[in-house]
mmCIF file of the N, C-alpha and C atoms, coordinates in Angstrom:
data_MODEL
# 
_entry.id   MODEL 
# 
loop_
_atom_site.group_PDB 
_atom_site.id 
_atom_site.type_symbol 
_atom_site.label_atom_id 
_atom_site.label_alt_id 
_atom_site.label_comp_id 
_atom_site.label_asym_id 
_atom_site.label_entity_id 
_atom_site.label_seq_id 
_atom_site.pdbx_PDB_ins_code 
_atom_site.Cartn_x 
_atom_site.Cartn_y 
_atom_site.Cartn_z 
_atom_site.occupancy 
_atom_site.B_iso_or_equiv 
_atom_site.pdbx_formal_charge 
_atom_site.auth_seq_id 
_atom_site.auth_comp_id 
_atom_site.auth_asym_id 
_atom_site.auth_atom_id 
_atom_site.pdbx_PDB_model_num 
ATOM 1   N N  . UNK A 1 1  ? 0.815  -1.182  0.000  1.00 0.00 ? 1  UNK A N  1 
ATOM 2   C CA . UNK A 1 1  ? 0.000  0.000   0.000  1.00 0.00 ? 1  UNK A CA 1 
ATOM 3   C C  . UNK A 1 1  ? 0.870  1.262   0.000  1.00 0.00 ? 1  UNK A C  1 
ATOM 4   N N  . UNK A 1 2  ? 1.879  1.212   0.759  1.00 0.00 ? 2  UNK A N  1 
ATOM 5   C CA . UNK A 1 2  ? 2.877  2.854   0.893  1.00 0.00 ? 2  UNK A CA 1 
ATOM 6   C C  . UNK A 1 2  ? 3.369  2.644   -0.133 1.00 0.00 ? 2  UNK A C  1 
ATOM 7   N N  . UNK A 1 3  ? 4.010  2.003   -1.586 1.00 0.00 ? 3  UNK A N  1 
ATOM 8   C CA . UNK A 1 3  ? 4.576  1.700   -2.425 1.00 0.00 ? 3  UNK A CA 1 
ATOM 9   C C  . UNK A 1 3  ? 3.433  2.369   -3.582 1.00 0.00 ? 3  UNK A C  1 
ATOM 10  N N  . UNK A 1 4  ? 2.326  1.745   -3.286 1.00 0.00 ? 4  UNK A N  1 
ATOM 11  C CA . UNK A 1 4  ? 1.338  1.891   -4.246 1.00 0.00 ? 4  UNK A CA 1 
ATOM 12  C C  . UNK A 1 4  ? 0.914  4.015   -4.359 1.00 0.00 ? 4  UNK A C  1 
ATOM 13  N N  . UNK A 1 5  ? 1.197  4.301   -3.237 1.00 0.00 ? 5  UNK A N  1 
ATOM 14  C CA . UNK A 1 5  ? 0.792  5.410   -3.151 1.00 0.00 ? 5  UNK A CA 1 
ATOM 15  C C  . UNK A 1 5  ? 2.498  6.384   -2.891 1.00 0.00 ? 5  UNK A C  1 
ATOM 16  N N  . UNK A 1 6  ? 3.239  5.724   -2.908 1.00 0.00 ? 6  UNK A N  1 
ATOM 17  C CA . UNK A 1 6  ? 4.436  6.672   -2.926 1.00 0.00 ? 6  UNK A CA 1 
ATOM 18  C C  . UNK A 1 6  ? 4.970  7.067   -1.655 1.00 0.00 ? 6  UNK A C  1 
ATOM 19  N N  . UNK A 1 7  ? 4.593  6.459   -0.655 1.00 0.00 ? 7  UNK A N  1 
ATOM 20  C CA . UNK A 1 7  ? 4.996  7.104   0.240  1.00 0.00 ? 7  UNK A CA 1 
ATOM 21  C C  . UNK A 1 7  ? 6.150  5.799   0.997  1.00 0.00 ? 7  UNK A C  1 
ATOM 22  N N  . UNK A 1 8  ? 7.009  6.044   2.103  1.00 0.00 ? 8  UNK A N  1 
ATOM 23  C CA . UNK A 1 8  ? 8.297  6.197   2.583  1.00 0.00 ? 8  UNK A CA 1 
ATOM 24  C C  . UNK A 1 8  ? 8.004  5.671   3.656  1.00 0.00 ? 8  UNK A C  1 
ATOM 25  N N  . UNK A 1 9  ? 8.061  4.824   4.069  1.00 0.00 ? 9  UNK A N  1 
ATOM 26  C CA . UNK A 1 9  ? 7.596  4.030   5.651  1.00 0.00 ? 9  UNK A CA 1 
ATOM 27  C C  . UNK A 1 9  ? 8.601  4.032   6.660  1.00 0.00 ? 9  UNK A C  1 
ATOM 28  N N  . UNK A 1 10 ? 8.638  5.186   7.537  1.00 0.00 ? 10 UNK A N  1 
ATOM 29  C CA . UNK A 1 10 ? 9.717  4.350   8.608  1.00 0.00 ? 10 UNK A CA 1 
ATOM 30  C C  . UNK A 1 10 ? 9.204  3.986   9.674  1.00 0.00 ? 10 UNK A C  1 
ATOM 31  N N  . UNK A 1 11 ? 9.770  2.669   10.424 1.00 0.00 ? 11 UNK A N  1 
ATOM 32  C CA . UNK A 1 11 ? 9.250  2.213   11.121 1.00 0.00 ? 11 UNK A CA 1 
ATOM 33  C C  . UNK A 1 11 ? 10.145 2.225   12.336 1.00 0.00 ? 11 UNK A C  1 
ATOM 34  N N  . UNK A 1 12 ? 10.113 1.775   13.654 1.00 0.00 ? 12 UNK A N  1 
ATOM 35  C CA . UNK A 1 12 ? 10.684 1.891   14.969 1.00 0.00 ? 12 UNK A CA 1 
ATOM 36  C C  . UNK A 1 12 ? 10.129 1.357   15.915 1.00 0.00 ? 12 UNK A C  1 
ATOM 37  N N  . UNK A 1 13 ? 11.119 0.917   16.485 1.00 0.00 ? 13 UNK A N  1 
ATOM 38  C CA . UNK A 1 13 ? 10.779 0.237   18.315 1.00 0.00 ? 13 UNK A CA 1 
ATOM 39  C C  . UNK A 1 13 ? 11.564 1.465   18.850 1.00 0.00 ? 13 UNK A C  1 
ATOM 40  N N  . UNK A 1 14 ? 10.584 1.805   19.989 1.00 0.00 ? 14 UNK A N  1 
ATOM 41  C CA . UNK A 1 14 ? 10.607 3.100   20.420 1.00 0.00 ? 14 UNK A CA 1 
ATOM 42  C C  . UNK A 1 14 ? 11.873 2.712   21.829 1.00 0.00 ? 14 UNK A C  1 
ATOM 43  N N  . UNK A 1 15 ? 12.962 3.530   22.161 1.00 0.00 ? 15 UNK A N  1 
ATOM 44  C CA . UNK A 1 15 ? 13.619 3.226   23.126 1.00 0.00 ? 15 UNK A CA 1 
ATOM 45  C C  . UNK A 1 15 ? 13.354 3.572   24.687 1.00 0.00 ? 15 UNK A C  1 
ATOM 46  N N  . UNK A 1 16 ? 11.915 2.906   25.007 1.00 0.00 ? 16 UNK A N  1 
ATOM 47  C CA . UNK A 1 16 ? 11.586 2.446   25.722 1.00 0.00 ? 16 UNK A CA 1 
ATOM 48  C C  . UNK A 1 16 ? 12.335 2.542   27.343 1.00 0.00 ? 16 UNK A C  1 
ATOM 49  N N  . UNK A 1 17 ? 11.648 3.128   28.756 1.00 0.00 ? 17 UNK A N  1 
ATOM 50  C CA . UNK A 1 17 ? 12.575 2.351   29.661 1.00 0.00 ? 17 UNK A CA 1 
ATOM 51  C C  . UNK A 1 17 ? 12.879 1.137   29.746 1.00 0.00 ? 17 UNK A C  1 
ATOM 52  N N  . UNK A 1 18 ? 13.698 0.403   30.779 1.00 0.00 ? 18 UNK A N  1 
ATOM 53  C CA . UNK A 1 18 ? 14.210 -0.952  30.748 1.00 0.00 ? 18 UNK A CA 1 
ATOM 54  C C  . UNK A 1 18 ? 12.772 -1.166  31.977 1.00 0.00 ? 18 UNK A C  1 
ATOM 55  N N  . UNK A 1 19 ? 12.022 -0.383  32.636 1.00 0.00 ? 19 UNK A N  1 
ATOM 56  C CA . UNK A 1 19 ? 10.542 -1.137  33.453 1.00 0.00 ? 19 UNK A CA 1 
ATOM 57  C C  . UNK A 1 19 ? 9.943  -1.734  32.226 1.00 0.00 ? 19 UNK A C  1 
ATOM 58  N N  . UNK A 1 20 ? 9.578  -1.352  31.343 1.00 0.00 ? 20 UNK A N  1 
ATOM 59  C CA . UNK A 1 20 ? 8.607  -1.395  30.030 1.00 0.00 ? 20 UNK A CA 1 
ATOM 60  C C  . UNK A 1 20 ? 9.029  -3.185  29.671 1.00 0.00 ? 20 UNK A C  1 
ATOM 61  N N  . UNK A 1 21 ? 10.826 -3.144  29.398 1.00 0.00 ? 21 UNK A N  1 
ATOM 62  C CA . UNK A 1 21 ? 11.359 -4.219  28.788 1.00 0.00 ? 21 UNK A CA 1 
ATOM 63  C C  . UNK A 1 21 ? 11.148 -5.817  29.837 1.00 0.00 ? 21 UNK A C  1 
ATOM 64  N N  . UNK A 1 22 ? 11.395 -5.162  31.351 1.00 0.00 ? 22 UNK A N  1 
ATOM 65  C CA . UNK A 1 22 ? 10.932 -6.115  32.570 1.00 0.00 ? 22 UNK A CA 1 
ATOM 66  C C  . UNK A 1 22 ? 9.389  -6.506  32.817 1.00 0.00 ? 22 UNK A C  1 
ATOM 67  N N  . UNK A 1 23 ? 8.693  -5.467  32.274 1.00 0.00 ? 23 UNK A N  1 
ATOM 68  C CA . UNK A 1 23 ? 7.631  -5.614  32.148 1.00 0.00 ? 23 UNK A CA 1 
ATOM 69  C C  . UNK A 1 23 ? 7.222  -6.963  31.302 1.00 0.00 ? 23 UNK A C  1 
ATOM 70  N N  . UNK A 1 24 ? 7.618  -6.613  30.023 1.00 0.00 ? 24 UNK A N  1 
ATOM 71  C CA . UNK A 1 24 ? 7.072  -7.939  28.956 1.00 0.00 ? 24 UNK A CA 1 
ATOM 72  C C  . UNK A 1 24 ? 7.540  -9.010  29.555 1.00 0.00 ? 24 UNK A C  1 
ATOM 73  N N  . UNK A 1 25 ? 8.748  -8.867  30.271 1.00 0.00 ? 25 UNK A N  1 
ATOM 74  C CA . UNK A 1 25 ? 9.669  -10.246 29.987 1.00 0.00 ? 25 UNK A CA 1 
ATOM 75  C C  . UNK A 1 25 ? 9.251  -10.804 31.773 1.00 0.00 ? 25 UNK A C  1 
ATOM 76  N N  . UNK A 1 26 ? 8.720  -10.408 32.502 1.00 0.00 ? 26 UNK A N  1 
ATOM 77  C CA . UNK A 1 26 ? 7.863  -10.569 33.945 1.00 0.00 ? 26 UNK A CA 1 
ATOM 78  C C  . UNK A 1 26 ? 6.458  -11.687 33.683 1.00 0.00 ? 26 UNK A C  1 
ATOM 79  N N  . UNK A 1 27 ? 6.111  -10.721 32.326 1.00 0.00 ? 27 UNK A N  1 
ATOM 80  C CA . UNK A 1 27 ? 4.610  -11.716 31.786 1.00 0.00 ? 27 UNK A CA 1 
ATOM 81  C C  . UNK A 1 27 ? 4.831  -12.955 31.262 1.00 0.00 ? 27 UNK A C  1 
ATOM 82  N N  . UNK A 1 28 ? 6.371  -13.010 30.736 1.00 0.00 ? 28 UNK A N  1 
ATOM 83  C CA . UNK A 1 28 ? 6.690  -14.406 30.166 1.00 0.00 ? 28 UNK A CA 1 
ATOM 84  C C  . UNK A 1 28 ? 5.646  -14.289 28.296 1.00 0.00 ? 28 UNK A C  1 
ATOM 85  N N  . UNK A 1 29 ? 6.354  -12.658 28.244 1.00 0.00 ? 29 UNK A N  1 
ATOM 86  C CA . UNK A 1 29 ? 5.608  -12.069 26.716 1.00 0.00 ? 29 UNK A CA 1 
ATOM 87  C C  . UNK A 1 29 ? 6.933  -12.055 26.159 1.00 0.00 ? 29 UNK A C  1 
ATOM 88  N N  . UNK A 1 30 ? 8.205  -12.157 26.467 1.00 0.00 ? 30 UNK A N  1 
ATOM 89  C CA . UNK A 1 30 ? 9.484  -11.803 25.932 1.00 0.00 ? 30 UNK A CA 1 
ATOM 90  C C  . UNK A 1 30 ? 9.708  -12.398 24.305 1.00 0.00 ? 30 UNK A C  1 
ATOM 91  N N  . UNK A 1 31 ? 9.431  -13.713 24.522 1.00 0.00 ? 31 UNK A N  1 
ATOM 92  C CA . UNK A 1 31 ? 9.696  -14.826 22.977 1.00 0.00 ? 31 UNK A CA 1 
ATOM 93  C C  . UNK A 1 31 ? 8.569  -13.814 22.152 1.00 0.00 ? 31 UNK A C  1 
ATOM 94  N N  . UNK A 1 32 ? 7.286  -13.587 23.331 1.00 0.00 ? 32 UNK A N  1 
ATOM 95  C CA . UNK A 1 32 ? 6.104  -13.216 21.678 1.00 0.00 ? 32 UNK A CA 1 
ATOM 96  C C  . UNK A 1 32 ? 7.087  -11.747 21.333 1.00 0.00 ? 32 UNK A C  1 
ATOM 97  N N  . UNK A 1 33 ? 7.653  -10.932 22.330 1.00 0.00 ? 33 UNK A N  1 
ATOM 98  C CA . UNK A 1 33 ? 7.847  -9.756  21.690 1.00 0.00 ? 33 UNK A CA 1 
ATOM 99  C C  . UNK A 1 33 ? 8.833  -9.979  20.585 1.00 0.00 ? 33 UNK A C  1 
ATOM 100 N N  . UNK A 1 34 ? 9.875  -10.727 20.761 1.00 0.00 ? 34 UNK A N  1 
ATOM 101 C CA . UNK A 1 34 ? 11.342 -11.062 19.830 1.00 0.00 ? 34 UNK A CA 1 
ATOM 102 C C  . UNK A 1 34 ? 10.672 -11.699 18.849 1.00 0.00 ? 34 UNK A C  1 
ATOM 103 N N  . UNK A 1 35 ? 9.600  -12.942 18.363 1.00 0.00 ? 35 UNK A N  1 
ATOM 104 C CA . UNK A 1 35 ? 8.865  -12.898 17.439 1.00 0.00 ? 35 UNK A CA 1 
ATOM 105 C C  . UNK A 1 35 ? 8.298  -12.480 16.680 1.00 0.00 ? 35 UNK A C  1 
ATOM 106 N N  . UNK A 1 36 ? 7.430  -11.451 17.507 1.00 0.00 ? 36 UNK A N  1 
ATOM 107 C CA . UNK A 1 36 ? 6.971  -10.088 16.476 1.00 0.00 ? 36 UNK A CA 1 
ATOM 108 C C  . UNK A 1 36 ? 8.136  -9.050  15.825 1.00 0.00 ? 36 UNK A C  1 
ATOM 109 N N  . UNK A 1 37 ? 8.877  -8.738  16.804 1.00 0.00 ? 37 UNK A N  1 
ATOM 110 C CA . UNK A 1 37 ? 9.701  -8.157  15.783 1.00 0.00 ? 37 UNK A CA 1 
ATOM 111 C C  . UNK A 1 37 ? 10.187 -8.717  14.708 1.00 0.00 ? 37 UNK A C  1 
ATOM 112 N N  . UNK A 1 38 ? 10.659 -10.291 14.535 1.00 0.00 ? 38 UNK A N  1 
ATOM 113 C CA . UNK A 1 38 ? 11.071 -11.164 13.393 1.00 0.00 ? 38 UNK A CA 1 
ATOM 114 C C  . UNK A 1 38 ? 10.047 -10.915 12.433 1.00 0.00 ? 38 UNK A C  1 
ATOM 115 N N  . UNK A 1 39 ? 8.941  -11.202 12.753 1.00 0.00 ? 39 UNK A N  1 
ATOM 116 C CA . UNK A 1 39 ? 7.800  -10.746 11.789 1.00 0.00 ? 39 UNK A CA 1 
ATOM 117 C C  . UNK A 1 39 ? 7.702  -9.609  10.999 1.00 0.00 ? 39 UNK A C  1 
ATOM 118 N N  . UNK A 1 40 ? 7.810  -8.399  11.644 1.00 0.00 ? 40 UNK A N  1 
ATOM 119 C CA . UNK A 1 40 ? 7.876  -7.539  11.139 1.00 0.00 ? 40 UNK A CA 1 
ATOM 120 C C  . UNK A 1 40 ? 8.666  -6.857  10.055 1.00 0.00 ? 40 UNK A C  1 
ATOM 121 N N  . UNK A 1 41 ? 10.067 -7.176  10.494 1.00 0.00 ? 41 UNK A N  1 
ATOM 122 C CA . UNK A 1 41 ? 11.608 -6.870  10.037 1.00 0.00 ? 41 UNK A CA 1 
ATOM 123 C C  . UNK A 1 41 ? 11.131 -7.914  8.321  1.00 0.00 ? 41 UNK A C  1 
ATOM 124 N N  . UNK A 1 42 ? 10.352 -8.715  8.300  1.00 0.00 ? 42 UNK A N  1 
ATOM 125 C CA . UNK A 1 42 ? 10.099 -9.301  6.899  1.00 0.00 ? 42 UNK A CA 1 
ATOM 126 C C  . UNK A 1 42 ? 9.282  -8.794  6.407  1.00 0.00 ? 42 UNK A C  1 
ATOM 127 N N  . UNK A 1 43 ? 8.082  -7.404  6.846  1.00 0.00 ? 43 UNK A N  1 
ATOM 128 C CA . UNK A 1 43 ? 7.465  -6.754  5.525  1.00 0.00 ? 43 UNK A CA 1 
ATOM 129 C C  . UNK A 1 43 ? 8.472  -5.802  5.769  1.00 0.00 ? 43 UNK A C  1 
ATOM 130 N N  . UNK A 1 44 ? 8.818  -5.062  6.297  1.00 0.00 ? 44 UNK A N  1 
ATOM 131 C CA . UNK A 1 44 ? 10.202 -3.853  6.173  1.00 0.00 ? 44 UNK A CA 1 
ATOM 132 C C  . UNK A 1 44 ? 11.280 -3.717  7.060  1.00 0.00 ? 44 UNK A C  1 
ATOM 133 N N  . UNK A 1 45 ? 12.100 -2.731  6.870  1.00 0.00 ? 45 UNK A N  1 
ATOM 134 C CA . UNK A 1 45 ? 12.946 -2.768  7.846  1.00 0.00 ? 45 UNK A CA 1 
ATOM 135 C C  . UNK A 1 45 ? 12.779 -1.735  8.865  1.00 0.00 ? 45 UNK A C  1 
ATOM 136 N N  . UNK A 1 46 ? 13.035 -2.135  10.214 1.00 0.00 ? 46 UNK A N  1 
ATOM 137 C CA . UNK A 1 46 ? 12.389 -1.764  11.589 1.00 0.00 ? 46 UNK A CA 1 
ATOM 138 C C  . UNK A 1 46 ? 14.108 -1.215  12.404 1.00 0.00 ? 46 UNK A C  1 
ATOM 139 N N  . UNK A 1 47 ? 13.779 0.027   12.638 1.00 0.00 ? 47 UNK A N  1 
ATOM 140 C CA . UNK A 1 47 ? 15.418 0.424   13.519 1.00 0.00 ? 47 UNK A CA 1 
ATOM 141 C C  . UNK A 1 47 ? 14.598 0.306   14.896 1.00 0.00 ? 47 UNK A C  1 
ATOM 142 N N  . UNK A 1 48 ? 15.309 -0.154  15.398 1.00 0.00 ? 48 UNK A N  1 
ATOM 143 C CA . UNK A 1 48 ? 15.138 -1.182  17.096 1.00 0.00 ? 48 UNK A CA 1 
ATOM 144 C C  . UNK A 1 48 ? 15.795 -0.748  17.809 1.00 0.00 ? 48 UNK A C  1 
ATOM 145 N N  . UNK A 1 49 ? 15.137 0.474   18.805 1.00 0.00 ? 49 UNK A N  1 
ATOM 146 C CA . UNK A 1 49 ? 15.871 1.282   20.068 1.00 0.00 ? 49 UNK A CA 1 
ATOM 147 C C  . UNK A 1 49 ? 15.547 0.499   21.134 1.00 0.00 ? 49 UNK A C  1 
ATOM 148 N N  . UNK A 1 50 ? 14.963 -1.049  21.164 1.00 0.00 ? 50 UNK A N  1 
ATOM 149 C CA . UNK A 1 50 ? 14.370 -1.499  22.168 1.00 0.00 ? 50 UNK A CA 1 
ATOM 150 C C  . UNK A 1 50 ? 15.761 -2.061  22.760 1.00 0.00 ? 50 UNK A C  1 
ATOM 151 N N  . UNK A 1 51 ? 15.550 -2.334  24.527 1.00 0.00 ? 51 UNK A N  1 
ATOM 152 C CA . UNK A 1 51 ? 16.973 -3.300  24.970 1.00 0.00 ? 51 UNK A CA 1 
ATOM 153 C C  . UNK A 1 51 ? 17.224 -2.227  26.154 1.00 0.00 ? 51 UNK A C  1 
ATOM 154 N N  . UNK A 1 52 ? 18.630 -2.884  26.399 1.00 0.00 ? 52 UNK A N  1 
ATOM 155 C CA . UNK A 1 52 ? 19.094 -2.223  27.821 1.00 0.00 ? 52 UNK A CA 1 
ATOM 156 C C  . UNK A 1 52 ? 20.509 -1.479  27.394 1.00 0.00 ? 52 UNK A C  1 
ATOM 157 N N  . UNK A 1 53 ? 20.292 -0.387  27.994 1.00 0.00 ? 53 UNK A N  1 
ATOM 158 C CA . UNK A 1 53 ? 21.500 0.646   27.683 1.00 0.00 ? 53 UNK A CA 1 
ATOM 159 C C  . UNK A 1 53 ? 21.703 1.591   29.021 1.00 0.00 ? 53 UNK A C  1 
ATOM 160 N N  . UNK A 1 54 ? 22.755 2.501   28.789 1.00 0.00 ? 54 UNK A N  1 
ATOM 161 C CA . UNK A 1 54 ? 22.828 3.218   29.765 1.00 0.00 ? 54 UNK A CA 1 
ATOM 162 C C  . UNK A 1 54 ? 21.556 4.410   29.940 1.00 0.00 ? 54 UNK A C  1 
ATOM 163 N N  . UNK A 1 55 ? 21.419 4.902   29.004 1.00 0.00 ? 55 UNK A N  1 
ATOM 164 C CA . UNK A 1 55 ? 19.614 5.592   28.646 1.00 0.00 ? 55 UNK A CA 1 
ATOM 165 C C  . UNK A 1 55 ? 18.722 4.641   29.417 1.00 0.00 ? 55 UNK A C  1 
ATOM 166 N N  . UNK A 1 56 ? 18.180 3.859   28.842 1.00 0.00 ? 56 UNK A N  1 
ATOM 167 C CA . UNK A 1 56 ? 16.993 2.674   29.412 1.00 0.00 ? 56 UNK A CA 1 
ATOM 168 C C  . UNK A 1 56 ? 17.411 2.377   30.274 1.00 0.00 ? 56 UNK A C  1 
ATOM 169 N N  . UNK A 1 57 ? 18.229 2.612   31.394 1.00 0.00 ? 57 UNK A N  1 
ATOM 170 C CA . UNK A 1 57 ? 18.403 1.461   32.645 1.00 0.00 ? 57 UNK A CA 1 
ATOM 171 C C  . UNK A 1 57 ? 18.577 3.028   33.773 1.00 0.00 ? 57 UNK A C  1 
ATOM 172 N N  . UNK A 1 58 ? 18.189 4.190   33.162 1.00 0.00 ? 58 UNK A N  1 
ATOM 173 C CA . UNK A 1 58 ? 18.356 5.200   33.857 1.00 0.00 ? 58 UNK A CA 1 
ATOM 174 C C  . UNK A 1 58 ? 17.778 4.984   35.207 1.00 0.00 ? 58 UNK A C  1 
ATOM 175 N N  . UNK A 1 59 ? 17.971 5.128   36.493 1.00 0.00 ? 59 UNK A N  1 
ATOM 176 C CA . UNK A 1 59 ? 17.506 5.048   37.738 1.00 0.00 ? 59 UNK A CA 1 
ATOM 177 C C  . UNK A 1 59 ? 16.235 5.404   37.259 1.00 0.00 ? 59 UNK A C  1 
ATOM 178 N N  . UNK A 1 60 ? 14.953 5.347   38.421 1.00 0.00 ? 60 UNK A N  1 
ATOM 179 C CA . UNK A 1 60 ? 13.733 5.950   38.376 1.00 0.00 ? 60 UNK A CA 1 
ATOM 180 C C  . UNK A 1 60 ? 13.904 7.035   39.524 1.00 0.00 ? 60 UNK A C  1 
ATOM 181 N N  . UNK A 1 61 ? 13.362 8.096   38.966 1.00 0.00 ? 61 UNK A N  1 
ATOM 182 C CA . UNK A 1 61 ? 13.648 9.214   40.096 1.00 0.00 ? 61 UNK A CA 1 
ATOM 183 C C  . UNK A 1 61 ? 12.605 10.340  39.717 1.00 0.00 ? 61 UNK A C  1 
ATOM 184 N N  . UNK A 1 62 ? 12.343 11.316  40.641 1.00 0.00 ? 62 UNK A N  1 
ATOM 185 C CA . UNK A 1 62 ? 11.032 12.343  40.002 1.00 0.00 ? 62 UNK A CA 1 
ATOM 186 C C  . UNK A 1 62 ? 12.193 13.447  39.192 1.00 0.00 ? 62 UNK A C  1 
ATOM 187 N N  . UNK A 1 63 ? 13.238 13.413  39.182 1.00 0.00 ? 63 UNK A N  1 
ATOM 188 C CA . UNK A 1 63 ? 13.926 14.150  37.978 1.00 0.00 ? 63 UNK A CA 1 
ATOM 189 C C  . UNK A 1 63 ? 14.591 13.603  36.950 1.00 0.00 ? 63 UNK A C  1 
ATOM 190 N N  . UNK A 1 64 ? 13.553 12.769  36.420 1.00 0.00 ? 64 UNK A N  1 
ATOM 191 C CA . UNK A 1 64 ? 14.682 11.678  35.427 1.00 0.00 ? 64 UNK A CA 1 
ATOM 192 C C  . UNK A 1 64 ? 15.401 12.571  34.526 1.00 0.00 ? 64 UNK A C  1 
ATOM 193 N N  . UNK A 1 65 ? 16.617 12.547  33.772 1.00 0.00 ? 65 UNK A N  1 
ATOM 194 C CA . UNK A 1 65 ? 17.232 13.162  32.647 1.00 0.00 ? 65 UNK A CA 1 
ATOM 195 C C  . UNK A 1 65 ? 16.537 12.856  31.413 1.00 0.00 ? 65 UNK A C  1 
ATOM 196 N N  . UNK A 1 66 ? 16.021 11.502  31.324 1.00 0.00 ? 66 UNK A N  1 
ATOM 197 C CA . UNK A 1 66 ? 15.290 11.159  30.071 1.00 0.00 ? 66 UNK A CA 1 
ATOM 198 C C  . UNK A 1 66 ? 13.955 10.429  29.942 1.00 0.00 ? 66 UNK A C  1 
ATOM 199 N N  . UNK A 1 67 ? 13.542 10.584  30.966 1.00 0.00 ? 67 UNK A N  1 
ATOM 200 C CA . UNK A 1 67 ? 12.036 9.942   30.469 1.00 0.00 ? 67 UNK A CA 1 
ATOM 201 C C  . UNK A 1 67 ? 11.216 10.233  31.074 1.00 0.00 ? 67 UNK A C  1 
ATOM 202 N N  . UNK A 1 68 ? 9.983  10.721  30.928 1.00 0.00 ? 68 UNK A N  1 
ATOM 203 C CA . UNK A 1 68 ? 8.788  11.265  32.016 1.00 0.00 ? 68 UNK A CA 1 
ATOM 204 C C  . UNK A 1 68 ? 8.066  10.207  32.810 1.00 0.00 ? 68 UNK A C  1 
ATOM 205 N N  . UNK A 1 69 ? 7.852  9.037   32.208 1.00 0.00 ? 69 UNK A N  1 
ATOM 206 C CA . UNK A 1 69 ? 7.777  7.702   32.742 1.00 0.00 ? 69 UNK A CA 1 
ATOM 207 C C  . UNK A 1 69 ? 8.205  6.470   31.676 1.00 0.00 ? 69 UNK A C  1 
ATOM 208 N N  . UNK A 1 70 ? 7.740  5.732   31.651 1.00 0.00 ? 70 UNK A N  1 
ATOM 209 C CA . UNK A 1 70 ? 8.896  3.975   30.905 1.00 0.00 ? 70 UNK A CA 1 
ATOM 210 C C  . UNK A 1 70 ? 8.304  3.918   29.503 1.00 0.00 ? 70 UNK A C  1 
ATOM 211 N N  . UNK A 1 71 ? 7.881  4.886   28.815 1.00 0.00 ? 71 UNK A N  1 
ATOM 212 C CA . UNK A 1 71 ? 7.942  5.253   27.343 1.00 0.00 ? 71 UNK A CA 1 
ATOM 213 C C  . UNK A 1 71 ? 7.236  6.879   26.698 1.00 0.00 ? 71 UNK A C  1 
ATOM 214 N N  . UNK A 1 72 ? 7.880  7.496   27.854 1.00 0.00 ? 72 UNK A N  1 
ATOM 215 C CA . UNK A 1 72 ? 7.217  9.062   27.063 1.00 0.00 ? 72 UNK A CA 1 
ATOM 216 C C  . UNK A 1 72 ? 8.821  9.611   27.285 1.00 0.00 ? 72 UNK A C  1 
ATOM 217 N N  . UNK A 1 73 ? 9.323  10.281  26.222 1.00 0.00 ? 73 UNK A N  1 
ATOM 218 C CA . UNK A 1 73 ? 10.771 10.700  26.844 1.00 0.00 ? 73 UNK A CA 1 
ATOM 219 C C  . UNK A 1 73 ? 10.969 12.948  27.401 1.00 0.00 ? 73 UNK A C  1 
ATOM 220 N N  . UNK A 1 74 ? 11.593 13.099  27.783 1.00 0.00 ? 74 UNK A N  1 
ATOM 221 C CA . UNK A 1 74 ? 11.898 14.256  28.333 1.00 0.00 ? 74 UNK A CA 1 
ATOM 222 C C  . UNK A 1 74 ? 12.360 14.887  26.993 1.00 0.00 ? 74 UNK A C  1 
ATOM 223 N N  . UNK A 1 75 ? 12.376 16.478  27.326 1.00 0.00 ? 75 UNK A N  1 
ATOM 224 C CA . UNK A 1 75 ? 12.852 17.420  25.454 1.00 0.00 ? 75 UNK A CA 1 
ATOM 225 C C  . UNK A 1 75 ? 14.309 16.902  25.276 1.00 0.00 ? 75 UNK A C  1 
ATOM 226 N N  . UNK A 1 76 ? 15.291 16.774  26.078 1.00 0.00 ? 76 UNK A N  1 
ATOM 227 C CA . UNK A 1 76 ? 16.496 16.630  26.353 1.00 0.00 ? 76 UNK A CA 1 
ATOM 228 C C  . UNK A 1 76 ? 16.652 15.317  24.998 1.00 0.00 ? 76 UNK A C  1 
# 
């Protein structure tokens, strides 16, 4: 359909806190999430901010540097 009409698809896994990532993987949703992304990555290609980094593993604190809560991020 974006082909058919010209348009430019980008797609993304949003970089997420690491609660969000403990979250799925707490429910025992981890395999479905790493699945779906396999899925996906085969109609296009998907840039994947998801995972644990020094960003995502930021303490939780009421002045975070980067995230307002475990997927809205700060202007910074």
């Amino acid at each position: 359909m974006c082909q058919e009409n010209n348009i430019k698809l980008i797609l993304f896994i949003s970089p997420s806190h690491a609660t969000q990532w403990e979250a799925i993987r707490a429910t025992g949703e981890w395999s479905t999430f790493e699945e779906w992304k396999r899925e996906v990555v085969k109609i296009t290609p998907v840039f994947d901010f998801s995972g644990y980094n020094t960003i995502t593993t930021e303490p939780i604190h009421n002045d975070m540097e980067n995230y307002r809560d475990n997927s809205h991020y700060t202007k910074k």
